[in-house]
N, C-alpha and C positions, 0 to 999 in steps of 0.2 A: 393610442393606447396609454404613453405615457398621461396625457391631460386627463386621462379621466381616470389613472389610479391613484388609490386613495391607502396609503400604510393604516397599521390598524390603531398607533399612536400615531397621530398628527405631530408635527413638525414644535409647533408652540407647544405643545404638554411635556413635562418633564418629569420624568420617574426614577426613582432610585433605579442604576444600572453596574456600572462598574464599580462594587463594594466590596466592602470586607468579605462579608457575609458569601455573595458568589464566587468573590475568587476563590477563596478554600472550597466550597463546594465545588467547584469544576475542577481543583485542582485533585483532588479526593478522588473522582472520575476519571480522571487522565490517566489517574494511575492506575487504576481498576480495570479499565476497557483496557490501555495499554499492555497490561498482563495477560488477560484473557485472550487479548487478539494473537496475540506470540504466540500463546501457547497452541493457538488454533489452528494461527497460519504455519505453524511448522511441520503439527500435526497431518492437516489434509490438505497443505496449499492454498489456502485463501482465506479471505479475513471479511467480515462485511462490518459497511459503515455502522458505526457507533453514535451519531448525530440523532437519531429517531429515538433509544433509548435514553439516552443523555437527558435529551428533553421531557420525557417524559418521567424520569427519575427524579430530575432538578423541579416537573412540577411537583411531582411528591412532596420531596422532600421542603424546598422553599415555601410553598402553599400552605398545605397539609400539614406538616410538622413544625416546621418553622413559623407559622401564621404569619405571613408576611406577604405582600399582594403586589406586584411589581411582576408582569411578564418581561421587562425589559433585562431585570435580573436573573430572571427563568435564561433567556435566551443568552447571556453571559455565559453560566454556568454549560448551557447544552457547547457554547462555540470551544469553553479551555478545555471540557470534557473530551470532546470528541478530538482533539488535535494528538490525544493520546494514543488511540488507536492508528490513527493516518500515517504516527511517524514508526509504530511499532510494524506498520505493514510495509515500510518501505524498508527496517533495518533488516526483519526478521528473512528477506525475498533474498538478502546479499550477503550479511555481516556474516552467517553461523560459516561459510567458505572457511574465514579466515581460522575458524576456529576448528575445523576438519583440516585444512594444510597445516597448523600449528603441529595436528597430531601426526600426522603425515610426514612431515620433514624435519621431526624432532625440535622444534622450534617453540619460544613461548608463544602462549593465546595472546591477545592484544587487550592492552590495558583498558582498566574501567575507563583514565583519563581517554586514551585515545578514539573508545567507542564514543564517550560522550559529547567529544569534539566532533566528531563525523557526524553524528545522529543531528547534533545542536546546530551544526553549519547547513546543515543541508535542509533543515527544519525554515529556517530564517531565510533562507535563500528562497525556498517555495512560498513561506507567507509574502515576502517583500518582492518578488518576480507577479504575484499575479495581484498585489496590491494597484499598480497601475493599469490592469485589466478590467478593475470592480466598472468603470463607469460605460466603455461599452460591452462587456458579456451581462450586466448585472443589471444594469439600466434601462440602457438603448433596447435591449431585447428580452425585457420581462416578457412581452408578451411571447418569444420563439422559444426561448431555451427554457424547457420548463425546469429542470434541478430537480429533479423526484426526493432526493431527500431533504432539500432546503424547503419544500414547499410542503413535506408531511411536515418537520420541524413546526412550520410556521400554523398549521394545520391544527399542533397536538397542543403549542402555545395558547393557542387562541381560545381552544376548546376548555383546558386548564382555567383561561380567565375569565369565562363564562360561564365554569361549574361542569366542567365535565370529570370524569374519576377515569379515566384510563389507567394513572398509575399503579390502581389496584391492579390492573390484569398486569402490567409488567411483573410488579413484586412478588405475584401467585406464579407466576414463570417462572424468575426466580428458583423460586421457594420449592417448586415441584422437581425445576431440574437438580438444585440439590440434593433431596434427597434419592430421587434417581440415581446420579450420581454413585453417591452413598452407599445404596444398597448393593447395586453392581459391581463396583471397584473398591470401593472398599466390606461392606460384608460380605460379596463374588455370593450374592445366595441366584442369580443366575449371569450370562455372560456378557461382556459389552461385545461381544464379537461373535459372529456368528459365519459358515462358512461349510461349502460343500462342494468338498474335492473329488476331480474326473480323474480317476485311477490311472488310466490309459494315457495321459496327456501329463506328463513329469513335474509335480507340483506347483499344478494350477486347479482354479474350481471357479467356484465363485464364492462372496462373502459380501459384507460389508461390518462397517462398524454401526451400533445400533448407539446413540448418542444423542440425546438433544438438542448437544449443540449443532450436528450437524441439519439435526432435522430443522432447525431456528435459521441456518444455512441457505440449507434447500426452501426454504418459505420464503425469506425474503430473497432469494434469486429467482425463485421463481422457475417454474415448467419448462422453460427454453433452455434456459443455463444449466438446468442438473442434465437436462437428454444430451445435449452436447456432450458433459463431461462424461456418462455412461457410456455414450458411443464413442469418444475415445478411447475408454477402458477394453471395449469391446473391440475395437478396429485392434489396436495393440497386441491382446492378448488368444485373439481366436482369427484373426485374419491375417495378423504380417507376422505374429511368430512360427503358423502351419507355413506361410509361404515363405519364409527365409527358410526354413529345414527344408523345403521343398525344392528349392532353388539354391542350396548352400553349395552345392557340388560345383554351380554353373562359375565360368570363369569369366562370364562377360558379365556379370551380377556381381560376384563378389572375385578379386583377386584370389590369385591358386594357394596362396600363403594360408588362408582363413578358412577355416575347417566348421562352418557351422553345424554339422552333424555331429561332432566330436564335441562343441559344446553343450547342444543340447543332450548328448548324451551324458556327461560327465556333471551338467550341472544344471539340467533340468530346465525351467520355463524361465527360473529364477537367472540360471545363465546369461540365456540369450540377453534378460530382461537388461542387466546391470550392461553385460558390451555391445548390443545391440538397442535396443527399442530405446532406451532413456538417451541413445545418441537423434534420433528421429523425432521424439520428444523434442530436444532440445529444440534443433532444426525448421521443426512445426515451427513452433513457439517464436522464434527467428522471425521466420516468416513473415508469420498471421501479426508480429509487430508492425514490419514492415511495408507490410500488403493493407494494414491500419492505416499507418502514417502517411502511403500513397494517397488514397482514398478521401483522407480529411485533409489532404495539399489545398484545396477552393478553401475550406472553412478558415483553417490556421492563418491563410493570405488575408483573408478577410478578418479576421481579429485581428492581427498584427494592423492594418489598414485603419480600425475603428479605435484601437489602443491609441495610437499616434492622432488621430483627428481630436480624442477628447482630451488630449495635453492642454490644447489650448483653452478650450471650453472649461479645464477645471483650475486652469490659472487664474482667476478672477478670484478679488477676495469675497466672502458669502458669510452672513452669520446665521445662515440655514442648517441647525440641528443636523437633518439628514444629509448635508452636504463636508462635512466635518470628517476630513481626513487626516492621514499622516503625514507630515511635508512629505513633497515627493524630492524634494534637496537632501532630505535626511535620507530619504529611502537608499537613493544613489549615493551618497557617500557611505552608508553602512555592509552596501553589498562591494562596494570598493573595497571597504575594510575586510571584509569575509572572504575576498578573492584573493587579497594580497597573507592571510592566514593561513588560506589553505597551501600559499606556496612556503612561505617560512617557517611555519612552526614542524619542528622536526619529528615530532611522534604521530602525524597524520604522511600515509606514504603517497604524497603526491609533491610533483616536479611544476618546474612553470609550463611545460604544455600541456600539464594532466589541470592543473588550474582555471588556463585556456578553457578546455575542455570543457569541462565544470558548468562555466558560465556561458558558451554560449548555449551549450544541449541542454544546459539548466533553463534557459531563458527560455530557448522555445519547445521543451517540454510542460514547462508549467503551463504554459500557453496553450499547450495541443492539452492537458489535462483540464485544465481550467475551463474549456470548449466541452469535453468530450462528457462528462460527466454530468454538465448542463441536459446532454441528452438522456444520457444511459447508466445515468446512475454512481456513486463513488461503487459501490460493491461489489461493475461491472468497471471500473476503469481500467483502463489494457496497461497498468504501471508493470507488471515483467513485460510485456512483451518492449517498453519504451525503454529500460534498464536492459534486455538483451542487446537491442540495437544499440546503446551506444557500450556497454561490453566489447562488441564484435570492431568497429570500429574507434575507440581505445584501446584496446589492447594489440590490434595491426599497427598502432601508429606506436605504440609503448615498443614493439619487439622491432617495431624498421629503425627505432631512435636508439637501440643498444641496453633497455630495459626490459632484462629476460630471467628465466628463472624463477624463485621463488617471489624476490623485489619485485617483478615485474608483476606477475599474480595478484600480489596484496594488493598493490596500487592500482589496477586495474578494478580490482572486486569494489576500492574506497571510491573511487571516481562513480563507477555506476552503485555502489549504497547512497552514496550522496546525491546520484540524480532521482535515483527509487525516492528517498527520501522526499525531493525539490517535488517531483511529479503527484504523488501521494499528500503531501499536507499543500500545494498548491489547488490541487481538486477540491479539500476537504475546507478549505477556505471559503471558495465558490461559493461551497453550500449554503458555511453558515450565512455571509454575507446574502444569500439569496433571502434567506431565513428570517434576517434583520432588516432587508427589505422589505417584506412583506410587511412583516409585524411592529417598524417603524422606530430599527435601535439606531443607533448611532455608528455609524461606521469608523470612526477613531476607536469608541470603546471597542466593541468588536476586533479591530485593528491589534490594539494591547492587550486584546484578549487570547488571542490565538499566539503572540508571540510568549505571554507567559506560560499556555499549553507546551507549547513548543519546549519551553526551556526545562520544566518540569518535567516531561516524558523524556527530553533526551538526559538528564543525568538519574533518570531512573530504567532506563530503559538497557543500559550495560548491565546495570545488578540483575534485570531480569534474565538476559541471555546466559550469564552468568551461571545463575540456580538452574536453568533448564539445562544448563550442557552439565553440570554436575548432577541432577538426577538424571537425565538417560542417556547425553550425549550426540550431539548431529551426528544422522545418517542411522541411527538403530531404529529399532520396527518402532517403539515409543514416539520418538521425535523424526521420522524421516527428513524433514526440511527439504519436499520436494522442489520448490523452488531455489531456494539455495543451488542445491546438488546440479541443478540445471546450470545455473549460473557459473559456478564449479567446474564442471564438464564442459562448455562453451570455451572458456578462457585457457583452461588446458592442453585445449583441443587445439585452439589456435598458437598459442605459447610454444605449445611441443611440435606440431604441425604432426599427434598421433590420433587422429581421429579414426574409427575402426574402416576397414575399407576401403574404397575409393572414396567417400562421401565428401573427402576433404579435400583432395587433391581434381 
């Protein structure tokens, strides 16, 4: 497979690539997607990749407006563009915790600086952890892992430099969902929310939000992923809350202390929901990490096994364009340097075994990420369910080492935003890098391209959480930050050891 693939710039041709011109353009985007993603994933829990839009906006605008004819500059702009997103889905899944305990424990929120060192460290640690990955997930097995969004990327590139106008249908997307938007939430001439409540059954119904973005969501996840999520909405809300009230009484189900009739009586469906179901939630979530991460033990052994064989193979010196990487001397001294930060610098709340931690679940999350997404997608990558598991185990080892309490909490939540992070822009790497294979960029620029994404979305990414928690605040019906609250909820549970029930004990 390899001898007979052919990139779609050859190796000897040279194009303008990492320029003025792109890097503000993607950097424009980082910040744009970054926003949006926050504000999405707080909204409904989940964020989908930004790399397929990226591109085809960069061909817009580079093409089209710009008149300037360089797909290898297109493919710049989609790689900083999109690094905006990846790191916004990784802070917005952990960070808003610390800013619901801030309000909780009468405590300050955590500084611009500090979010921006969390977001920034664990941004660089994911590019620079699957940087030595590129040559066997990327290479070795173009032809197995296909990257669904690195290979539309490369898809939309190519089509752009052949005269194709896709970017119109984006920008008319756009344009339409604005003024939808618009009309709804801001003129309300009718409702973003629709909803119809079963009188008999203590405020519950059914509804949903009527949204573009969500319906932009549901398209690109696709038939599989929305039935899932409806059938958990379903199982939760019409199957385990009738049989917990059903079984509330029993004392081999739930301990004699817990009155589940008394709460749904006093506080309806919403009751149960908040001390019951969102503790199962979590649990789920747990789980279906874990029962992940069992399952891809063969593939991960086996990355790790082709990581280490093409050490050698890329030690050779080469003046092969598409062979042009980032020393990997530097790589490992800079993540040295990033490791030994995280334990010193005093406004980031981690210790030398939360550090530890860091780096090695950083290593081989980016790794199981870097894998996983090759298959099923950044949109569909399991990064909560990889940031619960290591939650659940940081914070048993934070509260066995005498770090408990509020300190213990922060520091736990930092350790997994930083892996959410690691595991989310180590994925979204992948892609591009699959994306620049194809299409025949350079993988050094690519390389510099992602770490200025990186740097960009993290000192812009604190102002964002920022403004969202001063317009509606984590945990209101506005901003739920379902993930978060899970996150939240897991570390408390274990901290306090008051998880509802037996569940914990």
């Amino acid at each position: 497979m390899l001898e007979t693939f052919k990139p779609f710039i050859p190796a000897e041709k040279k194009l303008p690539e990492l320029t003025v011109t792109s890097i503000i353009t993607g950097v424009i985007l980082a910040i744009v997607f970054g926003a949006a993603n926050a504000y999405l994933g707080l909204r409904v829990g989940m964020t989908v990749s930004a790399s397929i839009p990226a591109a085809v906006i960069s061909m817009g605008v580079i093409r089209m407006i710009l008149k300037r004819d360089s797909i290898l500059e297109n493919n710049i702009v989609q790689t900083i563009g999109s690094a905006g997103e990846s790191l916004a889905a990784g802070a917005i899944f952990t960070l808003p915790a610390l800013f619901m305990w801030a309000t909780e424990f009468g405590e300050k929120t955590p500084s611009l600086f500090t979010i921006t060192l969390i977001a920034l460290i664990g941004g660089l640690l994911g590019v620079f952890f699957m940087i030595p990955l590129r040559h066997a997930l990327i290479v070795k097995e173009h032809g197995t892992l296909p990257y669904p969004e690195g290979q539309a990327c490369s898809e939309v590139l190519i089509a752009g430099e052949e005269g194709g106008k896709k970017a119109g249908i984006v920008f008319k997307g756009l344009g339409i969902a604005a003024l939808y938007k618009f009309i709804a939430d801001g003129l309300k001439l009718f409702p973003s929310e629709v909803d119809y409540s079963i009188g008999a059954y203590k405020g519950s119904g059914i509804g949903g939000d009527v949204l573009p973005a969500l319906l932009g969501v549901g398209y690109i996840c696709g038939p599989r992923v929305g039935a899932v999520l409806t059938a958990g909405g379903f199982m939760a809300w019409f199957v385990l809350m009738p049989l917990f009230v059903l079984l509330g009484g029993s004392t081999v189900i739930f301990p004699a202390t817990v009155s589940i009739s008394e709460v749904f009586e006093n506080g309806g469906t919403w009751g149960l929901w908040s001390n019951y179901i969102r503790y199962v939630g979590a649990g789920a979530l747990a789980t279906a990490g874990i029962i992940s991460l069992i399952k891809n033990l063969p593939l991960i052994a086996k990355t790790f096994a082709q990581a280490f064989k093409s050490f050698g193979a890329k030690g050779e010196t080469t003046n092969d364009r598409l062979s042009s990487e980032l020393p990997m001397n530097i790589i490992m001294i800079i993540i040295g340097v990033l490791a030994i930060a995280l334990w010193l610098i005093p406004t980031i709340p981690v210790n030398f075994v939360g550090a530890i931690i860091i780096i090695i679940f950083g290593f081989f999350f980016a790794t199981v990420s870097s894998r996983m997404v090759g298959i099923v997608g950044s949109s569909n990558n399991p990064v909560s369910g990889m940031a619960i598991a290591t939650l659940l185990i940081s914070t048993i080892i934070l509260k066995a080492t005498g770090k408990v309490g509020f300190a213990g909490m922060t520091s736990a939540i930092a350790i997994g935003s930083i892996i959410c992070i690691i595991a989310a822009i180590a994925g979204d790497t992948s892609q591009d890098l699959k994306t620049g294979y194809i299409v025949g960029s350079t993988p050094k620029a690519q390389q510099i391209g992602e770490v200025v994404g990186v740097v960009i979305s993290a000192i812009t990414i604190g102002g964002v959480l920022y403004l969202l928690n001063a317009a509606w605040g984590y945990g209101s019906s506005e901003l739920p930050a379902p993930q978060a609250t899970l996150m939240k909820l897991v570390v408390e549970g274990i901290m306090s050891g008051n998880l509802p029930g037996t569940w914990y004990s």
